[in-house]
Rosetta silent file (secondary structure, phi, psi, omega in degrees, C-alpha in Angstrom):
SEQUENCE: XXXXXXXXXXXXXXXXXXXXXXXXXXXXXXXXXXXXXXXXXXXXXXXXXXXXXXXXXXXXXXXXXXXXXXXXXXXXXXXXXXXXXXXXXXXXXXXXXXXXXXXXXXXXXXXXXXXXXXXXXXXXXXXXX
SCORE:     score description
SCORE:     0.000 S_00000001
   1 L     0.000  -34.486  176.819   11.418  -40.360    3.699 S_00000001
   2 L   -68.386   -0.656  160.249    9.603  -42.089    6.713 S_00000001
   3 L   -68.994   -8.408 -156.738   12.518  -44.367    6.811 S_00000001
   4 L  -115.461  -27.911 -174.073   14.643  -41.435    7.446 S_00000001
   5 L   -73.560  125.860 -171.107   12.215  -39.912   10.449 S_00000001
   6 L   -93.975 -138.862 -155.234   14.047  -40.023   14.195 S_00000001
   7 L  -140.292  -73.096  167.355   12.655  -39.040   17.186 S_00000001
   8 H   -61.199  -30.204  152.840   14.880  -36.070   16.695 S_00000001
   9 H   -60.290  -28.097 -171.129   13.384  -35.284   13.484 S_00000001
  10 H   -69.867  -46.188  175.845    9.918  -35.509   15.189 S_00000001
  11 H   -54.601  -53.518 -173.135   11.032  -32.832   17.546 S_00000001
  12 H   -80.878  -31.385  151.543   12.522  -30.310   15.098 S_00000001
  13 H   -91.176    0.934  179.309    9.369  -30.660   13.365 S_00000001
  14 H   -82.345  -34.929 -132.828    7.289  -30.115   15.774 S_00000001
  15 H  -106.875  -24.081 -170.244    8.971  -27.360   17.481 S_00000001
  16 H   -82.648  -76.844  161.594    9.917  -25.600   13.334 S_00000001
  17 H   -11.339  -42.162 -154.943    5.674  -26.073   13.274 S_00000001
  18 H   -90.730  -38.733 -152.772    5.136  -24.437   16.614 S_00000001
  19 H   -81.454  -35.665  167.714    7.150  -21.310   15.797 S_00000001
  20 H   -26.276  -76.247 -165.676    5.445  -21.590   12.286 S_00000001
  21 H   -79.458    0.225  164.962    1.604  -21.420   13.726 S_00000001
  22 H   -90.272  -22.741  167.793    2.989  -18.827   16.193 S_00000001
  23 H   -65.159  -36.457 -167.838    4.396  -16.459   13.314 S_00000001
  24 H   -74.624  -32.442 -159.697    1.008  -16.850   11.641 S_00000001
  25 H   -76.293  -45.275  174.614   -1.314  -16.247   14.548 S_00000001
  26 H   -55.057  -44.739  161.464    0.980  -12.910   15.714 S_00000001
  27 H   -42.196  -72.710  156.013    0.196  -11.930   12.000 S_00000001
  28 H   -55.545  -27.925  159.640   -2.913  -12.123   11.795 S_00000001
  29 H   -88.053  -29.291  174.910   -3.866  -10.538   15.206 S_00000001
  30 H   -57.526  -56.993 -162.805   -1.152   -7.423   14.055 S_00000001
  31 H   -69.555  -18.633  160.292   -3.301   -7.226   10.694 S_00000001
  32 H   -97.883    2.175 -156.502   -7.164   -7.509   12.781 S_00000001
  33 L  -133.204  149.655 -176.470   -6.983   -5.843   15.699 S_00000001
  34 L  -108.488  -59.774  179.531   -6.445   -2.196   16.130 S_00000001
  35 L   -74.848 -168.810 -170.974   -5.737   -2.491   19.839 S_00000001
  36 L  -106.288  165.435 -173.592   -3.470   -3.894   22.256 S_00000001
  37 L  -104.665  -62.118  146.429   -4.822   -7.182   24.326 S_00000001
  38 L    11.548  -84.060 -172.258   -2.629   -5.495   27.137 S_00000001
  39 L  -132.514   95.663 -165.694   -3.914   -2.091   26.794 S_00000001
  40 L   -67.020    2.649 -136.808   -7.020   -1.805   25.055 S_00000001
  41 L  -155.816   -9.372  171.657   -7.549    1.951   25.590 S_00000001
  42 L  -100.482  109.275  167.443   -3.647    2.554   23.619 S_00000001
  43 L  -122.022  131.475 -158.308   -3.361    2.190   19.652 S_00000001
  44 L   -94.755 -174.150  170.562   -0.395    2.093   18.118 S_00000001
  45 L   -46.939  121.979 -173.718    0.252    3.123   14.803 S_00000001
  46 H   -66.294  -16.797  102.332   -1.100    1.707   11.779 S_00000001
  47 H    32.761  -82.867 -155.634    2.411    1.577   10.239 S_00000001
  48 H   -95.073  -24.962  148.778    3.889    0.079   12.359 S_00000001
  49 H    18.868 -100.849  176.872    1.519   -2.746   12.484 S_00000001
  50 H   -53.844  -41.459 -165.522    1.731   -3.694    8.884 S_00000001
  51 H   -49.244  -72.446 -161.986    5.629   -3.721    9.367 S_00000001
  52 H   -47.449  -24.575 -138.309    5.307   -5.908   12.305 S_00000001
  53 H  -110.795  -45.325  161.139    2.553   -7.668   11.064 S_00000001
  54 H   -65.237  -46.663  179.168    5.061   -8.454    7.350 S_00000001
  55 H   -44.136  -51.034  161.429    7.728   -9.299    9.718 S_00000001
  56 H   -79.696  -21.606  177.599    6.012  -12.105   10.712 S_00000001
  57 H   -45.077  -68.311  175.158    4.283  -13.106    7.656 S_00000001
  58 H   -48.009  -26.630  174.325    7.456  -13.071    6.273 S_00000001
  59 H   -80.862  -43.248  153.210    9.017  -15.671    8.923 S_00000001
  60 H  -126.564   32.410  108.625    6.796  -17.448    8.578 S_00000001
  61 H     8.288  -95.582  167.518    6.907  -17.678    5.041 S_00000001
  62 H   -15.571  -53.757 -172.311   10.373  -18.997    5.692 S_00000001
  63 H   -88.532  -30.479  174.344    9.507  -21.412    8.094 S_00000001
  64 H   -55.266  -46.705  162.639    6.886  -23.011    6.084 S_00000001
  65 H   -25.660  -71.840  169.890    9.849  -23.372    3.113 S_00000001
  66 H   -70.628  -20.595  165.135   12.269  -24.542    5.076 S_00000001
  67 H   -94.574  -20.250  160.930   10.233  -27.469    6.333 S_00000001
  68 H   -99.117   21.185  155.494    9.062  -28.559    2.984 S_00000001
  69 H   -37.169  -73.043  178.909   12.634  -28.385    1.938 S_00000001
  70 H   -39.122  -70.147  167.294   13.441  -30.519    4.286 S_00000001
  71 L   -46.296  -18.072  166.243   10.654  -32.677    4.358 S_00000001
  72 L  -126.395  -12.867 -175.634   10.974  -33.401    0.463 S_00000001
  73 L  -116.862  -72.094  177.296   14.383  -32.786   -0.624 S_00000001
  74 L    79.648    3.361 -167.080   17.113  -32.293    2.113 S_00000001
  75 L  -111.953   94.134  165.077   19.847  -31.983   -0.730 S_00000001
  76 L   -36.965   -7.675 -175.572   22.036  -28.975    0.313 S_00000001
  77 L  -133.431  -29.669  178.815   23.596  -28.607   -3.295 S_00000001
  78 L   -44.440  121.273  164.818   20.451  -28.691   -5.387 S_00000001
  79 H   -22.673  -28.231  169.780   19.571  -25.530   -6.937 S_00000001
  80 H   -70.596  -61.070 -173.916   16.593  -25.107   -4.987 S_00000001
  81 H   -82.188  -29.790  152.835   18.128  -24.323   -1.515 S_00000001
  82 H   -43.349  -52.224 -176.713   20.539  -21.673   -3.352 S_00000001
  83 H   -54.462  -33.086 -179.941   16.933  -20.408   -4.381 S_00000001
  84 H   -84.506  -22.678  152.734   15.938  -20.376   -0.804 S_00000001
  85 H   -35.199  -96.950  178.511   18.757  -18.678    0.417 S_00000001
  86 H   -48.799  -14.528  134.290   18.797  -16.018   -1.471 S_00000001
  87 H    -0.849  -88.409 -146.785   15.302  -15.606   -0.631 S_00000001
  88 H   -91.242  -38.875 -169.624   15.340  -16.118    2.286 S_00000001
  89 L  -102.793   -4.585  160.922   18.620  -13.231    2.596 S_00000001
  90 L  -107.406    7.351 -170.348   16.522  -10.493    0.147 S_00000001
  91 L  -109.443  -73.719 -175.015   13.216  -10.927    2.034 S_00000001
  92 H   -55.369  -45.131  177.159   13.882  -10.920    5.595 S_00000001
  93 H   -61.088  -31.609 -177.281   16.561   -8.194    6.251 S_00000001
  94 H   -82.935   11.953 -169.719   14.713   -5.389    4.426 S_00000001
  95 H  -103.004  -43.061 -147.703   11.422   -6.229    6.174 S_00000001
  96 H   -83.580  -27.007 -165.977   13.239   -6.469    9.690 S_00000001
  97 H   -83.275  -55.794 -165.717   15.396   -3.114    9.147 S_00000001
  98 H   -41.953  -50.782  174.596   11.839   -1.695    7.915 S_00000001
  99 H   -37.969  -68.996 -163.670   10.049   -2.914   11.115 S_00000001
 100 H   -65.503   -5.092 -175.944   13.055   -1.583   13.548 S_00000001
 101 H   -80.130  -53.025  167.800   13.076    1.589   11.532 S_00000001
 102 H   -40.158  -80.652 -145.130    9.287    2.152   11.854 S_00000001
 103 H   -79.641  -57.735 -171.841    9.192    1.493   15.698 S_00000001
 104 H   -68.257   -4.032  163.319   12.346    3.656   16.354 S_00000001
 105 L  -131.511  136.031  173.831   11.371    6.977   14.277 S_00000001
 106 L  -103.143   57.664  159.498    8.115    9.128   14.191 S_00000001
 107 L  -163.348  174.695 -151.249    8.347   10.387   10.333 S_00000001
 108 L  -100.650  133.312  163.217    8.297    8.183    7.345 S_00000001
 109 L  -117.386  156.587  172.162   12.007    7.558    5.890 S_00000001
 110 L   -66.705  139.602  158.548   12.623    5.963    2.611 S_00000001
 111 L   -72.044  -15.928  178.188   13.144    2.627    2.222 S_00000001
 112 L   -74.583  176.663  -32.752   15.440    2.469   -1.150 S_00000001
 113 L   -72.142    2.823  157.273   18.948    2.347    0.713 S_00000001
 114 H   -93.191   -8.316  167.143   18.114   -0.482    2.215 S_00000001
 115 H   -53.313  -58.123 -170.723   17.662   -1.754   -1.194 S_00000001
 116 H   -61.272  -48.049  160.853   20.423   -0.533   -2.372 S_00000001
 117 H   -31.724  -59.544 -143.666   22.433   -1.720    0.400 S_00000001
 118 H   -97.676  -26.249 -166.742   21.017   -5.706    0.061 S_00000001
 119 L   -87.167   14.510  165.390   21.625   -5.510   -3.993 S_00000001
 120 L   -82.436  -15.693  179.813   25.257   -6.786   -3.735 S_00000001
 121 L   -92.617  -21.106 -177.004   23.647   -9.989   -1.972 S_00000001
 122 L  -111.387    4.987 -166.830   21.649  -10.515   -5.140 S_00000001
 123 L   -80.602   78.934 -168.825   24.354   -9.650   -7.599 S_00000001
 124 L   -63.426  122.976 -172.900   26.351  -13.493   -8.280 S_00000001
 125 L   -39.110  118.744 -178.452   29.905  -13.589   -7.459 S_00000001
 126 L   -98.484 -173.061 -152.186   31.757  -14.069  -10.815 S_00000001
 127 L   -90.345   -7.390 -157.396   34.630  -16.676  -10.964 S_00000001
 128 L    37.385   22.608 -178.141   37.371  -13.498  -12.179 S_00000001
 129 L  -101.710    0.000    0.000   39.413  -15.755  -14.531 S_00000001
């Protein structure tokens, strides 16, 4: 593969990296800190936190994947990047609706219909012949 590394490759990883150690570090201050760096003297919910605090985990999750996808395979038909898809498309939306649910309502709602919603995305299309 370092025969294959541009300039422009250098770039997407550093900048797929940057967003990387910035998903982790927002993570990890949602999951230690009780307060705000803003407004120390405000605490939000512990709740909504964790959501926020999974939201990012989960990206970057994602972004760590997708670069050593890249970085070792690159093959777009391989069984492996189907795996990461579909991942990638059951992981993030129910964490993201859960986050936006959490900050926009003050009671607890269930989370199975967003399941339920998402399980036609894991359900494989059959050929019908």
């Amino acid at each position: 593969m370092p025969e294959q590394i541009t300039p422009l490759s250098t770039l997407y990883l550093l900048l797929h990296g940057a967003g990387t150690a910035v998903s982790v570090v927002l993570c990890l201050y949602l999951l230690l800190c009780r307060g705000k760096a803003i407004a120390p003297d405000i605490t939000p919910p512990p709740r909504l936190r964790r959501w926020a605090a999974a939201l990012f985990g989960v990206m970057a999750l994602a972004h760590i994947w997708w670069i050593l996808f890249y970085t070792y395979s690159d093959d777009t038909r391989s069984v492996i990047y189907g795996l990461l898809v579909a991942i990638d498309c059951m992981v993030l939306p129910p964490v993201f609706v859960g986050t936006l649910l959490t900050m926009l309502q003050d009671r607890h709602r269930p989370l199975w219909p967003i399941f339920v919603v998402m399980t036609p995305c894991a359900v494989p299309e059959g050929t019908g012949d």
